[in-house]
N, C-alpha and C positions, 0 to 999 in steps of 0.2 A: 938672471934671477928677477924674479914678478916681486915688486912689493905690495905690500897690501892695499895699499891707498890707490892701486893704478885702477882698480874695478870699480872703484866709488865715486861717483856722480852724484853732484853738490848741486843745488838749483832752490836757494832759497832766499832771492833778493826780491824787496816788495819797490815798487814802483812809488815811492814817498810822500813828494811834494813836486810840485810845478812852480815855475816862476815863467815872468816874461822881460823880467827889466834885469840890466845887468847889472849893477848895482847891488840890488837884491841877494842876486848869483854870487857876488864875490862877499858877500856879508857872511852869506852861509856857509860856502863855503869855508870861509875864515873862523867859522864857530864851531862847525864839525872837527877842523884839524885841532884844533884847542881844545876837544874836548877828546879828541883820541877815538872817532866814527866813522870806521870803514863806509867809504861812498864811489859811485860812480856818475858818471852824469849823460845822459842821453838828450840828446836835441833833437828836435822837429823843425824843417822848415816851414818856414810861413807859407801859406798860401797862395796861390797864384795873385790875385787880385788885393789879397792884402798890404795895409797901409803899413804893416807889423814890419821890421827891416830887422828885427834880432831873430825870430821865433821863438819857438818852444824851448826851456829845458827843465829837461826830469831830472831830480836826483831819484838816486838809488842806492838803496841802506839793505844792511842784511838784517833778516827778521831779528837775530837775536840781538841786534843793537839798536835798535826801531826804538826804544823807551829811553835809552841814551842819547839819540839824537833828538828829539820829542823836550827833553829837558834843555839841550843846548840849546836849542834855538827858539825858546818859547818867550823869550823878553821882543825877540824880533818879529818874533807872530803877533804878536798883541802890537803891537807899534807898526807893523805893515804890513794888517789885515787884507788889502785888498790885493797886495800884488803877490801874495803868497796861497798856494792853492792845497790844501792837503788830499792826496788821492788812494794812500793807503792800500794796493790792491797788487798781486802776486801778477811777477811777470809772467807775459803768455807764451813768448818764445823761450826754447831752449838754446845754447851758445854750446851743446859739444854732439 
């Protein structure tokens, strides 16, 4: 027996914020889970030639809690303007 939900295809996570310092990364992360903000996180390696030894990482919020996480972490935005990027823009790949 099919249930309903097996035809439905969900694809509505927006690509967030960037960080490059780990620090950073576990701030956020530790104010997301406190604040109850489904996330994912995506990494980018660095460069060939770059000096960078962490890379990139993206979190990843779903749009309907985008306002929620927006609120948790906006004492840290104001306090660590530079190493915090907001990129706000709907992923391009699909995962099914």
């Amino acid at each position: 027996m099919e249930t309903a939900y097996q035809k439905v295809k969900v694809h509505n996570e927006l690509e967030w914020c960037q960080v490059t310092d780990m620090d950073t990364k576990e701030k956020i992360e530790k104010l997301l889970l406190k604040s109850r903000v489904s996330y994912y996180v995506k990494w980018e390696k660095p460069r060939l030639f770059s000096n960078d030894k962490f890379g990139t990482c993206i979190f990843c919020v779903n749009q309907l809690q985008k306002d929620d996480a927006d609120i948790a972490i906006q004492p840290l935005a104001e306090a660590e303007q530079d190493k915090i990027k907001f990129i706000n823009r709907k992923l391009e790949k699909t995962f099914y």
